[in-house]
N, CA, C, O and CB atoms as a CASP TS submission, in Angstrom:
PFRMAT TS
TARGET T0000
AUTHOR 0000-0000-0000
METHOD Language model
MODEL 1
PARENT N/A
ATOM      1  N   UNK     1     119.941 110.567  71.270  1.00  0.00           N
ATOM      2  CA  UNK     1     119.809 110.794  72.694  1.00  0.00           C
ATOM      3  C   UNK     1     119.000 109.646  73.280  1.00  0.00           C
ATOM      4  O   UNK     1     117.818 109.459  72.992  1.00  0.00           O
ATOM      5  CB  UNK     1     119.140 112.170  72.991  1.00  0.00           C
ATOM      6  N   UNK     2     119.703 108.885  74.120  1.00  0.00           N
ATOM      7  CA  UNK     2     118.523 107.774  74.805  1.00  0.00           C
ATOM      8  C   UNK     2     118.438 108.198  76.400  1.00  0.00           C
ATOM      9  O   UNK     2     119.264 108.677  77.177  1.00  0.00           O
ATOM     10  CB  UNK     2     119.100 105.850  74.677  1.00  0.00           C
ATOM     11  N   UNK     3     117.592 107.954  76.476  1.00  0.00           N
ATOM     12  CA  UNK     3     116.845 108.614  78.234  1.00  0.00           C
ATOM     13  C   UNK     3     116.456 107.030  78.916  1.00  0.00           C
ATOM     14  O   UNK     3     115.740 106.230  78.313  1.00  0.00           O
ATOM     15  CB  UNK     3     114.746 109.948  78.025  1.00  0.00           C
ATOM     16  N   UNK     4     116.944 106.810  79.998  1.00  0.00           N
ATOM     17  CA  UNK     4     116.419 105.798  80.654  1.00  0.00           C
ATOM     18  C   UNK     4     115.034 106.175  81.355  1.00  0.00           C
ATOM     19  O   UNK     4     114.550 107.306  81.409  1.00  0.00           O
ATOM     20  CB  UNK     4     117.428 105.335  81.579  1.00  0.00           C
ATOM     21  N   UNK     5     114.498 105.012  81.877  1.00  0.00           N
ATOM     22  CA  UNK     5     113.139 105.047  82.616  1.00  0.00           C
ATOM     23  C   UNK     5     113.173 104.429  83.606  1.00  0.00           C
ATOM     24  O   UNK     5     113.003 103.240  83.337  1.00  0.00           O
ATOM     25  CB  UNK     5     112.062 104.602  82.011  1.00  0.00           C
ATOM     26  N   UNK     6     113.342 104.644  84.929  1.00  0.00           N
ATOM     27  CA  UNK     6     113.624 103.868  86.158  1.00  0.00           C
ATOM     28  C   UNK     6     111.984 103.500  86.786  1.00  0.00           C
ATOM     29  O   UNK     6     111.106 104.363  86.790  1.00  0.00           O
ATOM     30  CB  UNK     6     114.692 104.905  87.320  1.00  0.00           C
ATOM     31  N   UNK     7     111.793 102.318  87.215  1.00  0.00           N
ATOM     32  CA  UNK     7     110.620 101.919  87.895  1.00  0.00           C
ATOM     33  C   UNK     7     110.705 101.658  88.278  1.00  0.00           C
ATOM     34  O   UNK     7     111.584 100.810  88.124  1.00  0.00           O
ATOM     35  CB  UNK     7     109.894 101.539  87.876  1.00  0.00           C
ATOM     36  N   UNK     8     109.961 101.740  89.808  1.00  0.00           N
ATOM     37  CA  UNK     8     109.782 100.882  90.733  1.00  0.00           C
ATOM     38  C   UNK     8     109.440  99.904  91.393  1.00  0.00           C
ATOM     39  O   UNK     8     108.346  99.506  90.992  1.00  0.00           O
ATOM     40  CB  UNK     8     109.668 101.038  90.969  1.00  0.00           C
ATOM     41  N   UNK     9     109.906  99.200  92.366  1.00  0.00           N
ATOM     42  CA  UNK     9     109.471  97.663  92.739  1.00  0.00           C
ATOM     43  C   UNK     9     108.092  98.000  92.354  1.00  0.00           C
ATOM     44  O   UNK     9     107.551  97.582  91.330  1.00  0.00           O
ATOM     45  CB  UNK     9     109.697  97.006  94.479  1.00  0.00           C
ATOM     46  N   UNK    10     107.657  98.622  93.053  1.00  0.00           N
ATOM     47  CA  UNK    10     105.852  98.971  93.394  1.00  0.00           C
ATOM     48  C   UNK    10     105.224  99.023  92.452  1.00  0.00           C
ATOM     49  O   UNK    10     104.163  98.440  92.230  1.00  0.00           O
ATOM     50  CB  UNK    10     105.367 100.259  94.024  1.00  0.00           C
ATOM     51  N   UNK    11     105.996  99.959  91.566  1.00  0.00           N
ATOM     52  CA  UNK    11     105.267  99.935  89.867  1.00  0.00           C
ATOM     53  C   UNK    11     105.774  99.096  89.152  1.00  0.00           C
ATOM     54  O   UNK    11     105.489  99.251  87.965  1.00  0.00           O
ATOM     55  CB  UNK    11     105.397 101.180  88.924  1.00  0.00           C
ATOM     56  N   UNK    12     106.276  98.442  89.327  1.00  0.00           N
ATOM     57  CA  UNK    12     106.440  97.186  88.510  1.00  0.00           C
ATOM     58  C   UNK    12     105.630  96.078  88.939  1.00  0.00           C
ATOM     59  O   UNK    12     105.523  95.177  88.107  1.00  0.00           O
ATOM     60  CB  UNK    12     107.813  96.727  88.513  1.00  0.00           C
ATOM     61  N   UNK    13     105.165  95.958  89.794  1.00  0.00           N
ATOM     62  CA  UNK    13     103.968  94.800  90.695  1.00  0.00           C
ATOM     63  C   UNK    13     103.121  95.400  90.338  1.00  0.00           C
ATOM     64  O   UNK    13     102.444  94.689  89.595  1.00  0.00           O
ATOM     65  CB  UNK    13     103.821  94.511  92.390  1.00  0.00           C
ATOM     66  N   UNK    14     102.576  96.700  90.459  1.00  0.00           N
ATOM     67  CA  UNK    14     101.518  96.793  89.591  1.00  0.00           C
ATOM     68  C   UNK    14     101.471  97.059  88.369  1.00  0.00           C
ATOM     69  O   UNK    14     100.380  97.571  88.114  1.00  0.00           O
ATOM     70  CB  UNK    14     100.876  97.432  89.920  1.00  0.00           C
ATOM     71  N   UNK    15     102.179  96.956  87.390  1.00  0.00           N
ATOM     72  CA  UNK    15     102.083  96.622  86.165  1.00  0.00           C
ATOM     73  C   UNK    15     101.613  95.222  85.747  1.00  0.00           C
ATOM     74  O   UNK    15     100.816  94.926  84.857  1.00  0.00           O
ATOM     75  CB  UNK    15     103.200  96.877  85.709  1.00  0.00           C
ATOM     76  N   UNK    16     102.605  94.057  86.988  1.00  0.00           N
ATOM     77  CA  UNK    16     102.102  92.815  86.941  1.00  0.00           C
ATOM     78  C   UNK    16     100.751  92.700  86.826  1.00  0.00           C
ATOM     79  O   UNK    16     100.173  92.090  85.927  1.00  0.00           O
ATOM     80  CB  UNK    16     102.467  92.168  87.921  1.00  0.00           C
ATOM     81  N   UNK    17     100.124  93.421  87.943  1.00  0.00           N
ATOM     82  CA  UNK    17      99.001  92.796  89.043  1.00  0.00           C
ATOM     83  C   UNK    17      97.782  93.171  87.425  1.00  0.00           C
ATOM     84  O   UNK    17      96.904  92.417  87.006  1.00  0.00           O
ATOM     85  CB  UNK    17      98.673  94.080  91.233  1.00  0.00           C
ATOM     86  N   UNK    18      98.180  94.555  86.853  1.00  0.00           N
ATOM     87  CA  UNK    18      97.422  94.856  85.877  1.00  0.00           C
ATOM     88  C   UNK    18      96.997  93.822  84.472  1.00  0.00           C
ATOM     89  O   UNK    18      95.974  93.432  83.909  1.00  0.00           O
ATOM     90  CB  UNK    18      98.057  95.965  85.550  1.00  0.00           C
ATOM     91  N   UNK    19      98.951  93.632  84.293  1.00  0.00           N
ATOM     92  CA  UNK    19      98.440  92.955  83.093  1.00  0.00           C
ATOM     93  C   UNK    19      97.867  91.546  83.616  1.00  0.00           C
ATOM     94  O   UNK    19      97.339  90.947  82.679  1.00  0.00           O
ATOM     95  CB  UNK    19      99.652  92.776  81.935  1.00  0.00           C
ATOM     96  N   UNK    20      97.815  90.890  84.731  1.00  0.00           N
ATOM     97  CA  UNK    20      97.522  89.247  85.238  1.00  0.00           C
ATOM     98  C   UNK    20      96.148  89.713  85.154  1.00  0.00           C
ATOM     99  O   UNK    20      95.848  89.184  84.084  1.00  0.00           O
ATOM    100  CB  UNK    20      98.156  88.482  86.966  1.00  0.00           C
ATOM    101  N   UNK    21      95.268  90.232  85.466  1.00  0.00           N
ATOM    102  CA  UNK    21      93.855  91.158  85.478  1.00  0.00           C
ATOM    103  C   UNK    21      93.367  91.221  84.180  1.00  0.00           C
ATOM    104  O   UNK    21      92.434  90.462  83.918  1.00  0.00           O
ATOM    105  CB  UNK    21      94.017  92.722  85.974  1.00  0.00           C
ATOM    106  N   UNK    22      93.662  91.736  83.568  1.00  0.00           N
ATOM    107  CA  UNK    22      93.548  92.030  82.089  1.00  0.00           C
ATOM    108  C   UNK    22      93.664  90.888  81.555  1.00  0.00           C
ATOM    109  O   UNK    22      92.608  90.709  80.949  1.00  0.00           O
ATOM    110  CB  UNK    22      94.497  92.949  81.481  1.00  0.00           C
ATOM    111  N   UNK    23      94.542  89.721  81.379  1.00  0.00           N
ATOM    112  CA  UNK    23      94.761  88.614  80.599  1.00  0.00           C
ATOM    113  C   UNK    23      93.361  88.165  81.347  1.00  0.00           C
ATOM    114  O   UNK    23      92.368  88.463  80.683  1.00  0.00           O
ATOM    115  CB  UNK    23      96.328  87.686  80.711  1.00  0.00           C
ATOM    116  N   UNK    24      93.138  87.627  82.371  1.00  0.00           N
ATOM    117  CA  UNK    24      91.880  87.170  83.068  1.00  0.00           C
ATOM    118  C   UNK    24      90.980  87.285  82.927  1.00  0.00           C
ATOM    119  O   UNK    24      90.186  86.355  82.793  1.00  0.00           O
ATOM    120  CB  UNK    24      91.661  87.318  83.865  1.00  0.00           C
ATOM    121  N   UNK    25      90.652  88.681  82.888  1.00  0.00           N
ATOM    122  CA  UNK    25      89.310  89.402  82.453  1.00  0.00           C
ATOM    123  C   UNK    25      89.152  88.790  81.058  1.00  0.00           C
ATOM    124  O   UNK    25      88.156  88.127  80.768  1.00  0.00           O
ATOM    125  CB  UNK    25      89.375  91.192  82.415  1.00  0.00           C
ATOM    126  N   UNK    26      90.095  89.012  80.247  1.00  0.00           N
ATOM    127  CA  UNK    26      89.356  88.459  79.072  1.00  0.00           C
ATOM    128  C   UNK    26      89.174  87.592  78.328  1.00  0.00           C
ATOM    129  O   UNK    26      88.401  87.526  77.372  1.00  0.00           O
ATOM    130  CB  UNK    26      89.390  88.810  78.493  1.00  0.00           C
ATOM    131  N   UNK    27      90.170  86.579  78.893  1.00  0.00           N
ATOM    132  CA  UNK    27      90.026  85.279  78.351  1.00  0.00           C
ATOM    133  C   UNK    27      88.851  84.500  78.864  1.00  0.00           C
ATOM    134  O   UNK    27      88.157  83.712  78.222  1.00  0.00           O
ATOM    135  CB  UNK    27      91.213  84.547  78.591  1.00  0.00           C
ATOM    136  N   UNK    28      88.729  84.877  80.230  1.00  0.00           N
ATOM    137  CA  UNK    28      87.307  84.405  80.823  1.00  0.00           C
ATOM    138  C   UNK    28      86.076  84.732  80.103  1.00  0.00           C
ATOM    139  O   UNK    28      85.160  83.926  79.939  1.00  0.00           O
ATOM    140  CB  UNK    28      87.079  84.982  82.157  1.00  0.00           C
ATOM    141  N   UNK    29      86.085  86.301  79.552  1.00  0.00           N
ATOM    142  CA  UNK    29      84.998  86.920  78.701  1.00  0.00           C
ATOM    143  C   UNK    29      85.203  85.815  77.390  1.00  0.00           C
ATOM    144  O   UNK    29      84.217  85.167  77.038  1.00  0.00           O
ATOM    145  CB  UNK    29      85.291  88.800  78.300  1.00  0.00           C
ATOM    146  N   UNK    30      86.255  85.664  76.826  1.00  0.00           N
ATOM    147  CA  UNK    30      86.053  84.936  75.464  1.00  0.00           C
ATOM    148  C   UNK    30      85.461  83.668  75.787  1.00  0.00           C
ATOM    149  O   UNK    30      84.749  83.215  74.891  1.00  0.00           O
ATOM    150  CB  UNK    30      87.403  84.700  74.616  1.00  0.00           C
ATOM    151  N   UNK    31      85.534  83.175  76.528  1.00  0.00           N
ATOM    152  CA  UNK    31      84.622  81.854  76.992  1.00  0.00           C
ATOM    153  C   UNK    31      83.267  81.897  77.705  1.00  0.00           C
ATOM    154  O   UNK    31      82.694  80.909  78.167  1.00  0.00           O
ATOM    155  CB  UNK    31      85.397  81.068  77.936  1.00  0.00           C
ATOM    156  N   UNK    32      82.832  83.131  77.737  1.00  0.00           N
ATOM    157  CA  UNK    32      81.835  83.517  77.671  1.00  0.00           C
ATOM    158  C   UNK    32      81.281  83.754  76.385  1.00  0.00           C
ATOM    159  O   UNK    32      80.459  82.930  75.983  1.00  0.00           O
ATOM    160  CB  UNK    32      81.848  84.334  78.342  1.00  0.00           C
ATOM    161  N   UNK    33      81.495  84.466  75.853  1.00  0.00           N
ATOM    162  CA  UNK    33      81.116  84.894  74.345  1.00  0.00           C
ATOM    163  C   UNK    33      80.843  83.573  73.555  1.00  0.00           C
ATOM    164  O   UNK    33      79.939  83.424  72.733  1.00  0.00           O
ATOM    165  CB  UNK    33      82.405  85.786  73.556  1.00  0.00           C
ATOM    166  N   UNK    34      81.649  82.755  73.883  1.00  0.00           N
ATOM    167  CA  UNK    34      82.061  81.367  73.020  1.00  0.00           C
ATOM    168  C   UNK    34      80.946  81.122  73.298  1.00  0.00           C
ATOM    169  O   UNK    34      80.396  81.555  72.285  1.00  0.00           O
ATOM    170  CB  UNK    34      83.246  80.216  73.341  1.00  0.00           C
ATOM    171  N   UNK    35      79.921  80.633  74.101  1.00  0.00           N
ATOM    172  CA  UNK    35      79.003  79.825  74.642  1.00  0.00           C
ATOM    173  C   UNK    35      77.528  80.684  74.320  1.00  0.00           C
ATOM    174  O   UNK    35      76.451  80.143  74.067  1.00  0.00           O
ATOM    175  CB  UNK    35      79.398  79.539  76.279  1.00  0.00           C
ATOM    176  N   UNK    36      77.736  81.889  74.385  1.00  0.00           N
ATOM    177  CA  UNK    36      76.620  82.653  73.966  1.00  0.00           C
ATOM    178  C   UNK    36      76.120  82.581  72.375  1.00  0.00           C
ATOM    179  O   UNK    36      76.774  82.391  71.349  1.00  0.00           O
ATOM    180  CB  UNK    36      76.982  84.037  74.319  1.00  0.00           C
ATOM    181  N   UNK    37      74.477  82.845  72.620  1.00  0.00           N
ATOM    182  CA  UNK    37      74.087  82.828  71.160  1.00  0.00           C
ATOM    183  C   UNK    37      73.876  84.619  70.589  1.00  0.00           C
ATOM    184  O   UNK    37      72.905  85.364  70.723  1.00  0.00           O
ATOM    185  CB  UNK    37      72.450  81.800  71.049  1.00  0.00           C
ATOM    186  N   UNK    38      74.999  84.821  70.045  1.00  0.00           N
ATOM    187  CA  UNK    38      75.098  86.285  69.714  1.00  0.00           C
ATOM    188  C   UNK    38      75.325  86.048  68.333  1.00  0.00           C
ATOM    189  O   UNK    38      75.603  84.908  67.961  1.00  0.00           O
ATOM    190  CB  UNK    38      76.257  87.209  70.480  1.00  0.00           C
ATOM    191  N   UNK    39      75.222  87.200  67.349  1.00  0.00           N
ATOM    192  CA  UNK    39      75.516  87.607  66.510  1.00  0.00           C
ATOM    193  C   UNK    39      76.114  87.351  65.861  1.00  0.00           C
ATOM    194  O   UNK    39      75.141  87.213  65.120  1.00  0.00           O
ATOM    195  CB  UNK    39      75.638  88.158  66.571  1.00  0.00           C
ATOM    196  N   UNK    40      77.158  87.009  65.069  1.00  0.00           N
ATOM    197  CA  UNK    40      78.474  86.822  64.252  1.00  0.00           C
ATOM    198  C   UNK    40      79.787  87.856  64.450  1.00  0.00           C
ATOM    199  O   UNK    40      80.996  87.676  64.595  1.00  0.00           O
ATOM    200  CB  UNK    40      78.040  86.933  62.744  1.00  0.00           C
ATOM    201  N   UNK    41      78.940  88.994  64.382  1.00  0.00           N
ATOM    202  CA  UNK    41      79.504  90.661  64.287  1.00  0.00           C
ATOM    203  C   UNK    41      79.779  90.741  65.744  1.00  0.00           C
ATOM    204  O   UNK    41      80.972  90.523  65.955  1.00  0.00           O
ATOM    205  CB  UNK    41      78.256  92.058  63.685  1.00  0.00           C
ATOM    206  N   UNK    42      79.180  90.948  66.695  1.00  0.00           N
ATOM    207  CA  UNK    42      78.955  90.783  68.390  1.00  0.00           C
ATOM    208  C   UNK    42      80.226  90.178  68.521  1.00  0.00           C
ATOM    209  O   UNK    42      81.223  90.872  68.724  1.00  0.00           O
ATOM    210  CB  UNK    42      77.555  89.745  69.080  1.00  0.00           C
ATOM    211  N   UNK    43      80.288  88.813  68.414  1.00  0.00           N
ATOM    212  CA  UNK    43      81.522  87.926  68.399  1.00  0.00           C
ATOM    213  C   UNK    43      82.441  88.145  67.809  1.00  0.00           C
ATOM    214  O   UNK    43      83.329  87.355  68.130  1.00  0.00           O
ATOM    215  CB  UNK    43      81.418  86.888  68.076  1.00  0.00           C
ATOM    216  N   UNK    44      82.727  88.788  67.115  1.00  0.00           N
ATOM    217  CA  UNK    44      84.086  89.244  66.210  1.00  0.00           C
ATOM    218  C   UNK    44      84.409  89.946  66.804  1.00  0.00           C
ATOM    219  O   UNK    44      85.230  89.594  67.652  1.00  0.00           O
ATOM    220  CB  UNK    44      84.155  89.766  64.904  1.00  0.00           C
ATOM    221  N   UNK    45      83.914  91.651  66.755  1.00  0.00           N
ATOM    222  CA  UNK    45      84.190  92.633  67.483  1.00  0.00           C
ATOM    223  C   UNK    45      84.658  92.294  68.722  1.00  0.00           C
ATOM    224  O   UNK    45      85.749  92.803  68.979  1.00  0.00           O
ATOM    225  CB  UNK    45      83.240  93.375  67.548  1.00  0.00           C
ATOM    226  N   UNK    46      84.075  91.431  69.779  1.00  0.00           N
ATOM    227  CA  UNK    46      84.379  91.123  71.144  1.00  0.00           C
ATOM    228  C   UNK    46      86.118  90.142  70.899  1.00  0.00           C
ATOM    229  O   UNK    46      87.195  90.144  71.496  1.00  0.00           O
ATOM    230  CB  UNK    46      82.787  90.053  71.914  1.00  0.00           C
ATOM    231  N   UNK    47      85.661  89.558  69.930  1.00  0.00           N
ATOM    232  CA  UNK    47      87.216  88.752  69.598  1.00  0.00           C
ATOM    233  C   UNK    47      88.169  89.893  69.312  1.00  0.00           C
ATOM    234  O   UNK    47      88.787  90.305  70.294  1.00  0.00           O
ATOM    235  CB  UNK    47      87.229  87.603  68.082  1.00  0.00           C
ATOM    236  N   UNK    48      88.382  90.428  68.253  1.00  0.00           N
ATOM    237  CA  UNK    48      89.110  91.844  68.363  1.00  0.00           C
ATOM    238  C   UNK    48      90.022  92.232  69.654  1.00  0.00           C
ATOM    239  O   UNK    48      91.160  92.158  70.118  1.00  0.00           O
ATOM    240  CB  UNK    48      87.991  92.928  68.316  1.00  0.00           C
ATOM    241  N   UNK    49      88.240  92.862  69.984  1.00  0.00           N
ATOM    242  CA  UNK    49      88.899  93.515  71.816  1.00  0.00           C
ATOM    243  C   UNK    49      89.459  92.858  72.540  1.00  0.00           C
ATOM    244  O   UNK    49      90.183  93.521  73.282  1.00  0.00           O
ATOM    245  CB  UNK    49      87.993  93.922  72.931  1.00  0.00           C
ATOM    246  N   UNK    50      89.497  91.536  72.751  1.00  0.00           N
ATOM    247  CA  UNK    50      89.731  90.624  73.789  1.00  0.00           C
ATOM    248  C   UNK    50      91.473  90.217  72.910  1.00  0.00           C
ATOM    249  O   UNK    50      92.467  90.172  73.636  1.00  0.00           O
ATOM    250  CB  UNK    50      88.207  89.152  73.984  1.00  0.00           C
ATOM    251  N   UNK    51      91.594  90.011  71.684  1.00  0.00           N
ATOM    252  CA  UNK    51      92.904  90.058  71.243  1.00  0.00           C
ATOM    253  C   UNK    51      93.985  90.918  71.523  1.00  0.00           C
ATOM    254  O   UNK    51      95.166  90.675  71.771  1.00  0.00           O
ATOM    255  CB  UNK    51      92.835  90.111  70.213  1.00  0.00           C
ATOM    256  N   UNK    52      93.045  92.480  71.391  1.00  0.00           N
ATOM    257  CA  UNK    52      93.806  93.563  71.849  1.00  0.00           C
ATOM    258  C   UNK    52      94.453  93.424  72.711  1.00  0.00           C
ATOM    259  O   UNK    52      95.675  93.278  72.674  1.00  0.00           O
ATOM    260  CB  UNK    52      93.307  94.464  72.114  1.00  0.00           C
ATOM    261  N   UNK    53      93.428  93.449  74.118  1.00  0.00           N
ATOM    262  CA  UNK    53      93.538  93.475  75.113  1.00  0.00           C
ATOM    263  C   UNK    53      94.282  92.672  75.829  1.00  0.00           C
ATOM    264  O   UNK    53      94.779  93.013  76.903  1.00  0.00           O
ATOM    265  CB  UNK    53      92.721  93.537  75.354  1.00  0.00           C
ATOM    266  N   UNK    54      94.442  91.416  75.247  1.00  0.00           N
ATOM    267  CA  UNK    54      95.409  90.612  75.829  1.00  0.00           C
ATOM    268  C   UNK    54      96.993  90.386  75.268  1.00  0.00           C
ATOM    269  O   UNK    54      97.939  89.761  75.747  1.00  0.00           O
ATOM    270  CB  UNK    54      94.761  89.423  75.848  1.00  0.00           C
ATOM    271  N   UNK    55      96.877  91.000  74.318  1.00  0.00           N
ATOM    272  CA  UNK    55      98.246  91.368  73.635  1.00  0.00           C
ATOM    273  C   UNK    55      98.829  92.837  74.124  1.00  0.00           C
ATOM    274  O   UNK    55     100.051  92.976  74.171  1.00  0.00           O
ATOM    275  CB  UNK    55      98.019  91.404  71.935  1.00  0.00           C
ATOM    276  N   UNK    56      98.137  93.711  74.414  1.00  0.00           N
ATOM    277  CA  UNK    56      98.391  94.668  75.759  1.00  0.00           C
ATOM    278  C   UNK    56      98.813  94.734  77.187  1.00  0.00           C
ATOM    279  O   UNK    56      99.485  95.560  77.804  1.00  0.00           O
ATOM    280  CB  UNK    56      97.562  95.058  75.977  1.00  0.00           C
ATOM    281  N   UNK    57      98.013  93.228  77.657  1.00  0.00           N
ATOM    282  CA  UNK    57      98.445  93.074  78.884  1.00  0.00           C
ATOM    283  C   UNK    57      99.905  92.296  78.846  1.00  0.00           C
ATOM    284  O   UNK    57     100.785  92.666  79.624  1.00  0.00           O
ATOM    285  CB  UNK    57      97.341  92.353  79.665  1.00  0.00           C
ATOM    286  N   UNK    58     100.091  91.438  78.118  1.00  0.00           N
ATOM    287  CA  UNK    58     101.451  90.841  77.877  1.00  0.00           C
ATOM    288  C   UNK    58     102.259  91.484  77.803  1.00  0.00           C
ATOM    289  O   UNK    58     103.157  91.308  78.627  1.00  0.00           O
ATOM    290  CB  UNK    58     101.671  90.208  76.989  1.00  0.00           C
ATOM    291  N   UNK    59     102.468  92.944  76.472  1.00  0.00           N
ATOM    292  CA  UNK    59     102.906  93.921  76.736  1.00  0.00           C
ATOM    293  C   UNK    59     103.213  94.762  77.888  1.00  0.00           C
ATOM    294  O   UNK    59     104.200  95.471  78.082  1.00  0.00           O
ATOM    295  CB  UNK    59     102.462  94.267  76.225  1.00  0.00           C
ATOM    296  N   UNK    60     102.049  94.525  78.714  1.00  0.00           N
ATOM    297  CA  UNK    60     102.563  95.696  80.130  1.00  0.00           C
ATOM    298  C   UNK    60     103.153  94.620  81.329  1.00  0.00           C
ATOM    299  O   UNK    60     103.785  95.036  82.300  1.00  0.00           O
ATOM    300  CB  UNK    60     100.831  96.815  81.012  1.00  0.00           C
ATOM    301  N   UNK    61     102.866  93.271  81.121  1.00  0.00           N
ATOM    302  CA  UNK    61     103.379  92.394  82.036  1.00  0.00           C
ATOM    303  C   UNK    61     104.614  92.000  81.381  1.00  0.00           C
ATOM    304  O   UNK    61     105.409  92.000  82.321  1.00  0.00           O
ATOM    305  CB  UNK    61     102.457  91.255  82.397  1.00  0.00           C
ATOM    306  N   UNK    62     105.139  91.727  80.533  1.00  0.00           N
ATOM    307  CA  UNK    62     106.826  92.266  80.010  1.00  0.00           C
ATOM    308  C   UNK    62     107.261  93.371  80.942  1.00  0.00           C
ATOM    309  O   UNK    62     107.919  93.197  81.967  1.00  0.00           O
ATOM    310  CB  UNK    62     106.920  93.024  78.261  1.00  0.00           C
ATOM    311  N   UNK    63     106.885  94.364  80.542  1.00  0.00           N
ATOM    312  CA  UNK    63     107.412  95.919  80.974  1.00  0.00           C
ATOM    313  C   UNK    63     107.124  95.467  82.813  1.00  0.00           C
ATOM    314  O   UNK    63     108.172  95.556  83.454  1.00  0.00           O
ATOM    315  CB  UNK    63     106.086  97.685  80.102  1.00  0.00           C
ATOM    316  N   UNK    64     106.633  95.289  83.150  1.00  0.00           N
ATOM    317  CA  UNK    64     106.623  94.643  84.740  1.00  0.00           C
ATOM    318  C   UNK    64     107.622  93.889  85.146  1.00  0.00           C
ATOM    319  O   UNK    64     108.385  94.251  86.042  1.00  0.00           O
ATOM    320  CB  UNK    64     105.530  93.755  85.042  1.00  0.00           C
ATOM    321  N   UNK    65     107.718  92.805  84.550  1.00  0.00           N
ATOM    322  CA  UNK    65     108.869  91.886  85.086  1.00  0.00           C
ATOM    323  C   UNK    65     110.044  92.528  84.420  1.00  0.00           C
ATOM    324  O   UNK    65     110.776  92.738  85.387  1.00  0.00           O
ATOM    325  CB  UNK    65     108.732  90.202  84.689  1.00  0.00           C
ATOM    326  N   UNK    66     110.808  93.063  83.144  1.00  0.00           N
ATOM    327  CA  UNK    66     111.748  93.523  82.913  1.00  0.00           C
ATOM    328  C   UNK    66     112.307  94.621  84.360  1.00  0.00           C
ATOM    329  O   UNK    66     113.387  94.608  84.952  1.00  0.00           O
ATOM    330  CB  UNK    66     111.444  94.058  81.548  1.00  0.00           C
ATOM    331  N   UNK    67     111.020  95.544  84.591  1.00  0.00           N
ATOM    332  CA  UNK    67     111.562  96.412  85.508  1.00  0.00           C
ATOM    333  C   UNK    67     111.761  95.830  86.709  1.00  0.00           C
ATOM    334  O   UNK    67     112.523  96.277  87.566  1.00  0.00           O
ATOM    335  CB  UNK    67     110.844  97.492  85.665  1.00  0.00           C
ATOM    336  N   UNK    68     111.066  94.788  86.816  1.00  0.00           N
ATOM    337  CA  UNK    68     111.119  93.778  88.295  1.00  0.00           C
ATOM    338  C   UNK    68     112.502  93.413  88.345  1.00  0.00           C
ATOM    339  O   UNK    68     113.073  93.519  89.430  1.00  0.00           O
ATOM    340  CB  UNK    68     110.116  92.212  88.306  1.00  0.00           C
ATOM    341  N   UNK    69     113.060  93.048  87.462  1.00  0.00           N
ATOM    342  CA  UNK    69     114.352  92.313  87.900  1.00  0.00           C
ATOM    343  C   UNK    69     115.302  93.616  87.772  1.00  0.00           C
ATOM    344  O   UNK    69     116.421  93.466  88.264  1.00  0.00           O
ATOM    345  CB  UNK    69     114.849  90.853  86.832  1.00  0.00           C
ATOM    346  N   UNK    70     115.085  94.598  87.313  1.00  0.00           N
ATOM    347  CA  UNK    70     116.234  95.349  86.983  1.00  0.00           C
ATOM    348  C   UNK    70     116.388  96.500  88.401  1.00  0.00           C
ATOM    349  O   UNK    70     117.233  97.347  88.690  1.00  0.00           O
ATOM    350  CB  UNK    70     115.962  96.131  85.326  1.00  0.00           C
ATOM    351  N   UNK    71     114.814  95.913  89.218  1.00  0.00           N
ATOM    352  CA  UNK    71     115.090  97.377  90.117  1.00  0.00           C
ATOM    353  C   UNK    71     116.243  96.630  91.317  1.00  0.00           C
ATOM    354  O   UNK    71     116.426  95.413  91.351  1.00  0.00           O
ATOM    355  CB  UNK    71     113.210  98.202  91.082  1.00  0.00           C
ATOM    356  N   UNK    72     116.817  97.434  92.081  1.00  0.00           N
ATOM    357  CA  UNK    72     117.238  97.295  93.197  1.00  0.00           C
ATOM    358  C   UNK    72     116.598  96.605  93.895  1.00  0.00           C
ATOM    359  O   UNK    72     115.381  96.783  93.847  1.00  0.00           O
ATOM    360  CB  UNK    72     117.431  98.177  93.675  1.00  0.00           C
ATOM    361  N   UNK    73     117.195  95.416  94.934  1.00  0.00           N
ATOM    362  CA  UNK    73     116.298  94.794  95.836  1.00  0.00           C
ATOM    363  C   UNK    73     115.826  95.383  97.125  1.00  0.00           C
ATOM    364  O   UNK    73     115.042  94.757  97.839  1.00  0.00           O
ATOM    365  CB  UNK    73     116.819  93.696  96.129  1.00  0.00           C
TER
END
């Protein structure tokens, strides 16, 4: 059984607007971190999250533009 998922212009811009936010937020943070005198552990962990997180937002900014082009104009 496959079920489609229809989205909208609207939610698909903000999926954009999310994941462009998210990539931002944390690549800016990793160049923060970079420059700071923290921990080893501090810095890993924050590397982690910031990997996550930006492999998430790519993920939801895919799913944004896929639905972007597919909605009705």
């Amino acid at each position: 059984m496959s079920r489609t998922l229809t989205i909208t212009r609207r939610a698909a811009w903000l999926l954009i607007g999310a994941a462009a936010w998210t990539i931002y937020i944390w690549t800016t943070r990793v160049y923060t971190i970079a420059r700071q005198n923290q921990t080893t552990s501090f810095k890993v962990a924050h590397y982690v999250l910031a990997a996550v997180s930006i492999v998430l937002g790519i993920a939801i900014g895919t799913v944004g533009v896929r639905a972007l082009r597919r909605a009705p104009a």
